[in-house]
PDB file of N, CA, C, O and CB in Angstrom:
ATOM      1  N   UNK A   1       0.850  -1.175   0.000  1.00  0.00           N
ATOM      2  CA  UNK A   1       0.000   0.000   0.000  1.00  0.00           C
ATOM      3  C   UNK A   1       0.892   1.233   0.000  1.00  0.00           C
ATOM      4  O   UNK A   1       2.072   1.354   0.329  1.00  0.00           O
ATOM      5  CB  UNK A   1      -0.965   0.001   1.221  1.00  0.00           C
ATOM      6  N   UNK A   2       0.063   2.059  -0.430  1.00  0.00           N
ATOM      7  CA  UNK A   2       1.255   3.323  -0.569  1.00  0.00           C
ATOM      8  C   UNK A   2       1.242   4.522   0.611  1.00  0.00           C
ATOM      9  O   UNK A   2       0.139   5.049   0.759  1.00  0.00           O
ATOM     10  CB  UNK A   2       0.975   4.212  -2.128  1.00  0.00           C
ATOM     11  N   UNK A   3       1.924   4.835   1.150  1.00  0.00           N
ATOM     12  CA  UNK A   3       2.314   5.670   2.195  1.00  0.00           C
ATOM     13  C   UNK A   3       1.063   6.861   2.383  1.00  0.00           C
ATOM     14  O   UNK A   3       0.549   7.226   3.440  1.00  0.00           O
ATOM     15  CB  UNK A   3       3.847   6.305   1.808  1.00  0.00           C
ATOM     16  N   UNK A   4       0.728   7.387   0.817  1.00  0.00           N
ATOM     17  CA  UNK A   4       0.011   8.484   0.560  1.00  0.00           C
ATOM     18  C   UNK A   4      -1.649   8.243   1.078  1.00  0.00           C
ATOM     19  O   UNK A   4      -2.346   8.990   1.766  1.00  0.00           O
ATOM     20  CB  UNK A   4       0.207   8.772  -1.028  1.00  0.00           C
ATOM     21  N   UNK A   5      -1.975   6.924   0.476  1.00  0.00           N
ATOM     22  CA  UNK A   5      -2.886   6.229   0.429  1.00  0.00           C
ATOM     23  C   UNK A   5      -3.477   5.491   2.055  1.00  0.00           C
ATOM     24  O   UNK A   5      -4.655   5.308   2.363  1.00  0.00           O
ATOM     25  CB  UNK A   5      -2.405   5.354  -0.628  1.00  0.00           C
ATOM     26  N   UNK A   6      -2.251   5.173   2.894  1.00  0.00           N
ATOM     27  CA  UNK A   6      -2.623   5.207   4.195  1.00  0.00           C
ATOM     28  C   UNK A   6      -3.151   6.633   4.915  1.00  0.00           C
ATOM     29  O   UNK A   6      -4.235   6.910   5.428  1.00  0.00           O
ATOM     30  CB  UNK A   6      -1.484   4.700   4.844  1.00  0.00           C
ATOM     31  N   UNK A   7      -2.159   7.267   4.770  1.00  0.00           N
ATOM     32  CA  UNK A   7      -2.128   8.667   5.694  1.00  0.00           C
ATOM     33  C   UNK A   7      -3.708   9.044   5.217  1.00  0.00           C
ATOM     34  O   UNK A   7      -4.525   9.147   6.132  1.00  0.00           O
ATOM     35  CB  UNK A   7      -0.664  10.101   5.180  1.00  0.00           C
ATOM     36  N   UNK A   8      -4.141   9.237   3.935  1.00  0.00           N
ATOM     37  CA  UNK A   8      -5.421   9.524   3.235  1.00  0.00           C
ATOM     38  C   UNK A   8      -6.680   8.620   3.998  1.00  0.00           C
ATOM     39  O   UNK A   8      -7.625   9.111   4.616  1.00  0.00           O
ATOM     40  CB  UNK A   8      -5.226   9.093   1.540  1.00  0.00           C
ATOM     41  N   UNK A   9      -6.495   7.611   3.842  1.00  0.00           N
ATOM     42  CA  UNK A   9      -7.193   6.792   4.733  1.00  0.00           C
ATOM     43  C   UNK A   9      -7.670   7.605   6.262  1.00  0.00           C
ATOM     44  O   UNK A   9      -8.551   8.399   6.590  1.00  0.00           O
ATOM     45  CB  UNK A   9      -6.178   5.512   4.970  1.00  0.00           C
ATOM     46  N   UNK A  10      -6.779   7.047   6.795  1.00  0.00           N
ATOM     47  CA  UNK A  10      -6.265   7.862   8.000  1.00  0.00           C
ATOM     48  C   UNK A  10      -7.261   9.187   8.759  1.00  0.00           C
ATOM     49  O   UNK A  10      -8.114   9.283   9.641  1.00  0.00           O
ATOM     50  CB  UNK A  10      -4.864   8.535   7.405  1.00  0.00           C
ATOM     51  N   UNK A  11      -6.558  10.055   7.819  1.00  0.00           N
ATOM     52  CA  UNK A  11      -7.258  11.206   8.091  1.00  0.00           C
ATOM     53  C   UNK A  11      -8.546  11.552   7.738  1.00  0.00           C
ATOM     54  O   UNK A  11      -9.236  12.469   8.185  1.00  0.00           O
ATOM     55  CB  UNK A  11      -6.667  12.022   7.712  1.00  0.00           C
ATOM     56  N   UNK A  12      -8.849  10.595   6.755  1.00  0.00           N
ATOM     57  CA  UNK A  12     -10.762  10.513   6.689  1.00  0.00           C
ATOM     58  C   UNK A  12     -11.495  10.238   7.933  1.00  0.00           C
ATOM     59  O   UNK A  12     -12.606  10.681   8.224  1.00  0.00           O
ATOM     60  CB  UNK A  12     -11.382   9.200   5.708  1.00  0.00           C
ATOM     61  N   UNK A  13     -10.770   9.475   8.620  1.00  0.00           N
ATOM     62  CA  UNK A  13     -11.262   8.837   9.505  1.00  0.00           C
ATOM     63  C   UNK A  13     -11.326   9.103  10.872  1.00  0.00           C
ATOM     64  O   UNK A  13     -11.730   8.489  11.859  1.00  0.00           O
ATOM     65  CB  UNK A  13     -10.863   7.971   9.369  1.00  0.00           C
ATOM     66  N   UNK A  14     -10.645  10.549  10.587  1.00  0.00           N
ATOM     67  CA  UNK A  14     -10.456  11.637  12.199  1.00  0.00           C
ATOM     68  C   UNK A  14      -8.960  11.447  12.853  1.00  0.00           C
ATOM     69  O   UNK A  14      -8.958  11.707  14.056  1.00  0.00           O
ATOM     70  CB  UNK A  14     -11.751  11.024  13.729  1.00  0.00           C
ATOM     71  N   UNK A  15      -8.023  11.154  12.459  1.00  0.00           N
ATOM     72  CA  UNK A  15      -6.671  10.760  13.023  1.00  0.00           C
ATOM     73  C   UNK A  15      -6.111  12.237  12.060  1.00  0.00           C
ATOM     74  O   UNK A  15      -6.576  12.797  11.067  1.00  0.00           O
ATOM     75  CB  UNK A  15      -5.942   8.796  12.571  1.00  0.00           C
ATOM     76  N   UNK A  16      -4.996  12.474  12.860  1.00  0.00           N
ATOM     77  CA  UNK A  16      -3.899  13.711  12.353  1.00  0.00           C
ATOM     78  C   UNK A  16      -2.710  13.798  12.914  1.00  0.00           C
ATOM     79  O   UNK A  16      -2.289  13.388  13.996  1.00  0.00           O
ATOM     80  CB  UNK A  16      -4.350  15.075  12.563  1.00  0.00           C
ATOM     81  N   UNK A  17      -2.063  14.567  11.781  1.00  0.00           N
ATOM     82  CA  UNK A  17      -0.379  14.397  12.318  1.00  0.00           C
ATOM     83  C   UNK A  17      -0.360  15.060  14.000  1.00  0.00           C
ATOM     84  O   UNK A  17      -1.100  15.963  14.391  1.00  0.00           O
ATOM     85  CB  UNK A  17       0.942  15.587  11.061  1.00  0.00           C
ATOM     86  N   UNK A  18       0.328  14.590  14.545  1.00  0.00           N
ATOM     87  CA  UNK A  18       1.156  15.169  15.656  1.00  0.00           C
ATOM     88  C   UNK A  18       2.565  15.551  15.515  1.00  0.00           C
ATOM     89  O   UNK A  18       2.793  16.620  16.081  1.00  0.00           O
ATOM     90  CB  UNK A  18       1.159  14.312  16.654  1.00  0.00           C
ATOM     91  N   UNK A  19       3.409  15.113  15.041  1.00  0.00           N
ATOM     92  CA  UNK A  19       4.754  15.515  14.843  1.00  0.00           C
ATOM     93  C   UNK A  19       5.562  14.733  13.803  1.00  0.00           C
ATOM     94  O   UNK A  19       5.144  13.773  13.155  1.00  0.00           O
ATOM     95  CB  UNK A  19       5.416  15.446  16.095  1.00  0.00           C
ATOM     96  N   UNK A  20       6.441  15.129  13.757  1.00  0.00           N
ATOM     97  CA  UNK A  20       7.232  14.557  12.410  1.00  0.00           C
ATOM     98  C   UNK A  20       8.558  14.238  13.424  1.00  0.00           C
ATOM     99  O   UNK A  20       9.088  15.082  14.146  1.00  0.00           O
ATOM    100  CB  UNK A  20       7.553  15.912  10.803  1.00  0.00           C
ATOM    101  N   UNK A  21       9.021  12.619  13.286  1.00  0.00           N
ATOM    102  CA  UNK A  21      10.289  11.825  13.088  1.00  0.00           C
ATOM    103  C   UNK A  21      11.585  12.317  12.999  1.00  0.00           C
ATOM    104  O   UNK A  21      11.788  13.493  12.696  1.00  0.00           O
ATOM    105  CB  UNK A  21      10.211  11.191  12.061  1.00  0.00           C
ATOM    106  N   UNK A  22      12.508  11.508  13.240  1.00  0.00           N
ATOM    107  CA  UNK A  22      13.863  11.607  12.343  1.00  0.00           C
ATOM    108  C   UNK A  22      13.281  10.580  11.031  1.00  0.00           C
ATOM    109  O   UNK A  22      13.595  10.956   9.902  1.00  0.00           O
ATOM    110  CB  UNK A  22      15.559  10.879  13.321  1.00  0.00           C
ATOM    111  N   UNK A  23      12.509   9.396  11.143  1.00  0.00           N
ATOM    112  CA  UNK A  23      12.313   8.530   9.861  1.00  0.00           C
ATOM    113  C   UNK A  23      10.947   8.500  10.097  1.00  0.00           C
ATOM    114  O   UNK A  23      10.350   8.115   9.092  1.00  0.00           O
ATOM    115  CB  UNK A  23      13.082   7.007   9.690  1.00  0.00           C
ATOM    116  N   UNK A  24      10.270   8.736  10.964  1.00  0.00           N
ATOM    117  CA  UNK A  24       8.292   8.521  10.809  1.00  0.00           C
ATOM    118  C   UNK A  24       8.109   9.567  11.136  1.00  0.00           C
ATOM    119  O   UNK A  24       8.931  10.415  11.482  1.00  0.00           O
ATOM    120  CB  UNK A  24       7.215   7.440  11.773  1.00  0.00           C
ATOM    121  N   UNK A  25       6.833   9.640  11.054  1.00  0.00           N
ATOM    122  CA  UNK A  25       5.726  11.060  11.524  1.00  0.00           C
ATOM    123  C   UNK A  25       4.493   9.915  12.612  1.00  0.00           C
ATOM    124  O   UNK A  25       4.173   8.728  12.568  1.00  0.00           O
ATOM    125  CB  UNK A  25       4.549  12.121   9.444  1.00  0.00           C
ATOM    126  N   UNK A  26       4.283  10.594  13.117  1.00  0.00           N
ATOM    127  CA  UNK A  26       3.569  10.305  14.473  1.00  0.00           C
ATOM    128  C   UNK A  26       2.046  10.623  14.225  1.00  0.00           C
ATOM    129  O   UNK A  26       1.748  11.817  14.231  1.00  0.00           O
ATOM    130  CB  UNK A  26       4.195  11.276  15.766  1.00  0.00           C
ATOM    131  N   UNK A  27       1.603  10.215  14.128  1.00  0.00           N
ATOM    132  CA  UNK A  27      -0.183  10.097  14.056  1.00  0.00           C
ATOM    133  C   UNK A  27      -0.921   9.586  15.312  1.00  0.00           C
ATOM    134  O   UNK A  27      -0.652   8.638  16.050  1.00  0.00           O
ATOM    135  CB  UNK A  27      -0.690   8.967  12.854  1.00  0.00           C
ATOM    136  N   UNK A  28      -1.999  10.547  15.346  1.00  0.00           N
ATOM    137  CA  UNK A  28      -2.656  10.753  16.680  1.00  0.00           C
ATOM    138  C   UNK A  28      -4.476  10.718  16.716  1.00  0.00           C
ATOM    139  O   UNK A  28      -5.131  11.606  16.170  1.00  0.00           O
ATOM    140  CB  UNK A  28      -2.078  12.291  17.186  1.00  0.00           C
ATOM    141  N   UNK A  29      -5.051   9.666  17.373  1.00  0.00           N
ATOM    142  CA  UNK A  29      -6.496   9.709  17.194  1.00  0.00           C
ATOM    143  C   UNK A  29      -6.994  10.277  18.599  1.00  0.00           C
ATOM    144  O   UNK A  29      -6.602   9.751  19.641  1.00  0.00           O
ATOM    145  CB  UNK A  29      -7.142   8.190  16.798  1.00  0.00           C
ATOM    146  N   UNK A  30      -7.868  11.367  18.603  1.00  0.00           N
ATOM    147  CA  UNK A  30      -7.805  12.109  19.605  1.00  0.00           C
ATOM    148  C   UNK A  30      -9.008  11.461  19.986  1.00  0.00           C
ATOM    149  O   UNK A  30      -9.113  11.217  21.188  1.00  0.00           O
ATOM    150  CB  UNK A  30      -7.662  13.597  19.473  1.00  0.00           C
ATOM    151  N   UNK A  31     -10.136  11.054  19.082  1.00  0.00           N
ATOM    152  CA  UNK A  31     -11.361  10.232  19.988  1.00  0.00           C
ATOM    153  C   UNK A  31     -11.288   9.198  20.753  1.00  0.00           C
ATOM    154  O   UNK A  31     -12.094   9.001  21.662  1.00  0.00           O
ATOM    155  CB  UNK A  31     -12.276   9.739  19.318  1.00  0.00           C
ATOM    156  N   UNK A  32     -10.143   8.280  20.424  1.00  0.00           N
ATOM    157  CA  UNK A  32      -9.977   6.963  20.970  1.00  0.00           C
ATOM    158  C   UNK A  32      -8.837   7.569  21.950  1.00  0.00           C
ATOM    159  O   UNK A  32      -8.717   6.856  22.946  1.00  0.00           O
ATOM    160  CB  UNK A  32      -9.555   5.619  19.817  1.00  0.00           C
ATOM    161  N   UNK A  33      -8.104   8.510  21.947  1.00  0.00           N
ATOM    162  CA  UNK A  33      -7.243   8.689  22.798  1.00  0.00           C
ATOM    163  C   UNK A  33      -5.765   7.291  22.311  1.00  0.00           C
ATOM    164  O   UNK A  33      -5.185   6.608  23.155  1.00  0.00           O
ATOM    165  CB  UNK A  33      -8.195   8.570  24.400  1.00  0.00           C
ATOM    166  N   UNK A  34      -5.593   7.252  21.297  1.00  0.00           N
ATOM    167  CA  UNK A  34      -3.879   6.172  20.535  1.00  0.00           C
ATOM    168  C   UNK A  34      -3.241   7.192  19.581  1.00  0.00           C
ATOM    169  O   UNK A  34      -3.614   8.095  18.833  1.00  0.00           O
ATOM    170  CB  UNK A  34      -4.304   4.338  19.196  1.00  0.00           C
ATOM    171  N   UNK A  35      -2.201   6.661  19.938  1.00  0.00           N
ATOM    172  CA  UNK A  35      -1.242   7.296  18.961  1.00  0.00           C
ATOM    173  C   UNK A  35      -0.324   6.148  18.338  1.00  0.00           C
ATOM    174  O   UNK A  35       0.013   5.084  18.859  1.00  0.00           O
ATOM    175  CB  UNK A  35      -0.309   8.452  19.725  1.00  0.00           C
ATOM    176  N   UNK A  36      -0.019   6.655  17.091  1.00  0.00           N
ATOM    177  CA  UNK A  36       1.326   5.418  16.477  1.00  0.00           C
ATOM    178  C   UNK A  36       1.830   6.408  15.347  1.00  0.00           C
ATOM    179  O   UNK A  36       1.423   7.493  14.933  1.00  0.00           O
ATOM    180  CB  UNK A  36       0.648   3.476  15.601  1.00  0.00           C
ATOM    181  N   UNK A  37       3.118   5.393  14.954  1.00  0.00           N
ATOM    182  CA  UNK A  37       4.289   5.793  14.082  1.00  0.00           C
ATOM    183  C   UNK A  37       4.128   5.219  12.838  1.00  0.00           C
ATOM    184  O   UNK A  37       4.008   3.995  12.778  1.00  0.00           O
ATOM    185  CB  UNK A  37       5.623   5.398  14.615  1.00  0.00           C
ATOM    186  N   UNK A  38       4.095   6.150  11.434  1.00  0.00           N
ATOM    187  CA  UNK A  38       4.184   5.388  10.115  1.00  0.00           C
ATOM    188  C   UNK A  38       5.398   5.842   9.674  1.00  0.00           C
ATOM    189  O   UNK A  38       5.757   7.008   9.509  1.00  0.00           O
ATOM    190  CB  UNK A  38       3.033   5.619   9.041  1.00  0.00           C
ATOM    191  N   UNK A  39       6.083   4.678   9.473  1.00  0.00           N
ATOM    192  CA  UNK A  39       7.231   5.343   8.416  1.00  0.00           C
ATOM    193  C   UNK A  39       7.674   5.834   7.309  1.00  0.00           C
ATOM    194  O   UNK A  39       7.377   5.185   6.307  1.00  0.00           O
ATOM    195  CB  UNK A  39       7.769   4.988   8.256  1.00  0.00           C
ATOM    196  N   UNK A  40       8.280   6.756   7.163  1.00  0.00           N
ATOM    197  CA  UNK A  40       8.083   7.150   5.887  1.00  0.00           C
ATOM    198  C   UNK A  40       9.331   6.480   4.779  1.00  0.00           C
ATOM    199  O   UNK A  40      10.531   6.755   4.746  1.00  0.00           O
ATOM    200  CB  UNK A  40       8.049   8.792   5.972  1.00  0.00           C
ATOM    201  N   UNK A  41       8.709   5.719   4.103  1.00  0.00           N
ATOM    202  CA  UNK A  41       8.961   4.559   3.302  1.00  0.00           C
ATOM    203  C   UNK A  41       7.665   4.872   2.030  1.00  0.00           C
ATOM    204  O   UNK A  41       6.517   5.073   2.426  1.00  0.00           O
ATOM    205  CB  UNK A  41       8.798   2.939   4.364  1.00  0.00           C
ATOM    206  N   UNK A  42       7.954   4.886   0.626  1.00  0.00           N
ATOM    207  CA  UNK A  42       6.856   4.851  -0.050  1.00  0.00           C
ATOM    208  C   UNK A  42       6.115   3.629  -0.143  1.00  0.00           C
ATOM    209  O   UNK A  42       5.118   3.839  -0.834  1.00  0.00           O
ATOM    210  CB  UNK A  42       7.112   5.260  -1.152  1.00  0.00           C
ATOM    211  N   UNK A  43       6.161   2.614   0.196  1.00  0.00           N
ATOM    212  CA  UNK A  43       5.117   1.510   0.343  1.00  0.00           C
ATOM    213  C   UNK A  43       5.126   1.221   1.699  1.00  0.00           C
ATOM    214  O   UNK A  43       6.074   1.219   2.484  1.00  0.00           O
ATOM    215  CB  UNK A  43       5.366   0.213  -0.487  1.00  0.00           C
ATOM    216  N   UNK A  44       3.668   0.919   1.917  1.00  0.00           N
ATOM    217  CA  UNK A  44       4.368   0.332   3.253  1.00  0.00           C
ATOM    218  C   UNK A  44       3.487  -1.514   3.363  1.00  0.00           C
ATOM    219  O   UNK A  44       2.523  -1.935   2.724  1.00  0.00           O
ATOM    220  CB  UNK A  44       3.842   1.727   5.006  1.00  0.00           C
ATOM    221  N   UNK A  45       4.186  -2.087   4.244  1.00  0.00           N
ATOM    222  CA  UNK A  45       3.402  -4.010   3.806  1.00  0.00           C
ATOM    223  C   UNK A  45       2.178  -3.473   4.859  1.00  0.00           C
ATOM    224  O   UNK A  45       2.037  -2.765   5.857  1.00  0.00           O
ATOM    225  CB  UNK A  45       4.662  -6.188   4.604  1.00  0.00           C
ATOM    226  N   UNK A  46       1.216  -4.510   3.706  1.00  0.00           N
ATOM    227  CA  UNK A  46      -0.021  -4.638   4.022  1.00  0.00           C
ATOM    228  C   UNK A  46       0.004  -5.035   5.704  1.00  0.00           C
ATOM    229  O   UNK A  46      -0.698  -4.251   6.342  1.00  0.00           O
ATOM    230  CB  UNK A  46      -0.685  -5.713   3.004  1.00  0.00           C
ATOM    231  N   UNK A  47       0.447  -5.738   6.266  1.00  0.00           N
ATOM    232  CA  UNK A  47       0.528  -6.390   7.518  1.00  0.00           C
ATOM    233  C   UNK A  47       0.940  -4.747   8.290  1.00  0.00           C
ATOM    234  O   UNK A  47       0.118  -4.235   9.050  1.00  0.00           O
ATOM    235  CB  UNK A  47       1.842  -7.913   7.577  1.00  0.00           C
ATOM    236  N   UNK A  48       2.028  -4.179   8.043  1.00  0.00           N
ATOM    237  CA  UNK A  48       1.669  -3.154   8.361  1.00  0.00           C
ATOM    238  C   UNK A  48       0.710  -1.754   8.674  1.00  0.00           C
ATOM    239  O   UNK A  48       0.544  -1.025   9.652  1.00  0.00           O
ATOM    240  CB  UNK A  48       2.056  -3.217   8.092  1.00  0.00           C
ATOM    241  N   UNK A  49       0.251  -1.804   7.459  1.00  0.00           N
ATOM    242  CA  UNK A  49      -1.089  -0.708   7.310  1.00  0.00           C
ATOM    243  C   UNK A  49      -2.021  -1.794   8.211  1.00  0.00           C
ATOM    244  O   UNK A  49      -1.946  -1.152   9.258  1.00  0.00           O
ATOM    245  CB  UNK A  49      -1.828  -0.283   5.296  1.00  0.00           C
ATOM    246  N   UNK A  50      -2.588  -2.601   8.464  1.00  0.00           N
ATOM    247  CA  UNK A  50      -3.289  -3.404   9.178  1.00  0.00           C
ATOM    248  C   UNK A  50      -2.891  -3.264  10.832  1.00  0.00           C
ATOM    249  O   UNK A  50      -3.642  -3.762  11.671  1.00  0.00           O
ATOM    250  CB  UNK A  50      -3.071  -4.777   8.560  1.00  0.00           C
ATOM    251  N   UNK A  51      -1.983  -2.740  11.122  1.00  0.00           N
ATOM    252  CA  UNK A  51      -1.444  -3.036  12.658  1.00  0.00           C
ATOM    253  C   UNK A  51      -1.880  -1.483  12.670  1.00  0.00           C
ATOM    254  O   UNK A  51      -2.859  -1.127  13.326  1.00  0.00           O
ATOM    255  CB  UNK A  51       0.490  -3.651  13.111  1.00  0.00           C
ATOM    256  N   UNK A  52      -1.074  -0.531  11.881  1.00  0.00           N
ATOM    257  CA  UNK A  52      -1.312   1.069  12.051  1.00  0.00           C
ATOM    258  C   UNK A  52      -2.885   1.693  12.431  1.00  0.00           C
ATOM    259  O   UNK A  52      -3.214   2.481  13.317  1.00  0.00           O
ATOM    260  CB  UNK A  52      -0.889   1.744  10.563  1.00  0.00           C
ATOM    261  N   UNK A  53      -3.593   1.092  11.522  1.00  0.00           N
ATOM    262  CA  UNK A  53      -4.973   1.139  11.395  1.00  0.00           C
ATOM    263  C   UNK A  53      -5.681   0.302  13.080  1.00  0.00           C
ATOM    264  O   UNK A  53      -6.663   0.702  13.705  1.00  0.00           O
ATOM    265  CB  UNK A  53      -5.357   0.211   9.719  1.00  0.00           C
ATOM    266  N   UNK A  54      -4.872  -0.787  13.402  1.00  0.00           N
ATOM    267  CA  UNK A  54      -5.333  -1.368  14.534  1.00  0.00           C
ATOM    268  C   UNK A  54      -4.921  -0.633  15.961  1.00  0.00           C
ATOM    269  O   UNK A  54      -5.558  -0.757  17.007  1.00  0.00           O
ATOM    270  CB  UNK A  54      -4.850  -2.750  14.463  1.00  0.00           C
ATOM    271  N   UNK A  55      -3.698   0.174  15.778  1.00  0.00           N
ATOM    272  CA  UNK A  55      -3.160   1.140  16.961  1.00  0.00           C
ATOM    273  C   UNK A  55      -3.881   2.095  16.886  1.00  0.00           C
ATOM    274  O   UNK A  55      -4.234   2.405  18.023  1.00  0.00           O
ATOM    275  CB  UNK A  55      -1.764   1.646  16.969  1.00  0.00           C
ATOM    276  N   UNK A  56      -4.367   2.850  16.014  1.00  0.00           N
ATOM    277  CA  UNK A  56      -5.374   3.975  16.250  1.00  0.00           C
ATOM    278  C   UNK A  56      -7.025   3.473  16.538  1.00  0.00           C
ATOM    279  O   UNK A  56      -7.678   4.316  17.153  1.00  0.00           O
ATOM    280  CB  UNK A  56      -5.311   4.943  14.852  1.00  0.00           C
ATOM    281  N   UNK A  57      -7.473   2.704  16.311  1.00  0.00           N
ATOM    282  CA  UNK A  57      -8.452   2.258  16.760  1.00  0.00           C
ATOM    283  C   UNK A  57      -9.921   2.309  15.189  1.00  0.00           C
ATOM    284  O   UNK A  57     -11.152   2.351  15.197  1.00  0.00           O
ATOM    285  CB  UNK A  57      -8.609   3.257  18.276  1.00  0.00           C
ATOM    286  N   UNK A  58      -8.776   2.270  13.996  1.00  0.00           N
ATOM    287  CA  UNK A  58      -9.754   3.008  12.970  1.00  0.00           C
ATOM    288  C   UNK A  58     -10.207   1.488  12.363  1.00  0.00           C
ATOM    289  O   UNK A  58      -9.957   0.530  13.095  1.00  0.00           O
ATOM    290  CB  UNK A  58      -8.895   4.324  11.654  1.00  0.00           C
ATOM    291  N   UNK A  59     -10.963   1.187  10.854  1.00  0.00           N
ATOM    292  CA  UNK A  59     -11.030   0.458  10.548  1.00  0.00           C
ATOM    293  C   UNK A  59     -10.061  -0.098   9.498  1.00  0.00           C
ATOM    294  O   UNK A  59      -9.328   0.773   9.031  1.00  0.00           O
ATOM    295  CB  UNK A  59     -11.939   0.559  10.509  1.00  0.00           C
ATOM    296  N   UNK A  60      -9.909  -1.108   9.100  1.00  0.00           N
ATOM    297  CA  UNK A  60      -8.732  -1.374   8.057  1.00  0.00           C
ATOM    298  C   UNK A  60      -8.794  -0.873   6.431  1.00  0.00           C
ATOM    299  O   UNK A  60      -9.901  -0.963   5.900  1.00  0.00           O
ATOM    300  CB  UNK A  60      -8.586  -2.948   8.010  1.00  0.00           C
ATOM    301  N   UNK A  61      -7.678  -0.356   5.618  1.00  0.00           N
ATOM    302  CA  UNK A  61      -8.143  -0.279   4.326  1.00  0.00           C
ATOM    303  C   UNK A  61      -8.322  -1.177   3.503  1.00  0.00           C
ATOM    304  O   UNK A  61      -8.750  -0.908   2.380  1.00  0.00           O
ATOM    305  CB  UNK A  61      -7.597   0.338   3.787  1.00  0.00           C
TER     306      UNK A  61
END
């Protein structure tokens, strides 16, 4: 999946940056109260986007 295409996801879904990395940016769901790290890598593995999506509390893409 592509990096662009998560974050897009993502932020439909009420999650937003909090800060930027030395190698990730930090994403923050303020309803559920989670935060997690995507790296910035232009693809990222599906098993990944699946865990990211599972730390914020959103649904999967």
């Amino acid at each position: 999946m592509k990096r662009r295409d998560l974050i897009r996801h993502i932020g439909n879904l009420g999650c937003e940056m909090l800060r930027e990395g030395g190698n990730h940016t930090v994403y923050v769901n303020r309803a559920e109260k989670k935060v997690t790290t995507i790296p910035r890598h232009r693809e990222i593995d599906e098993n990944l986007s699946r865990k990211i999506c599972k730390d914020l509390g959103v649904e999967r893409p």
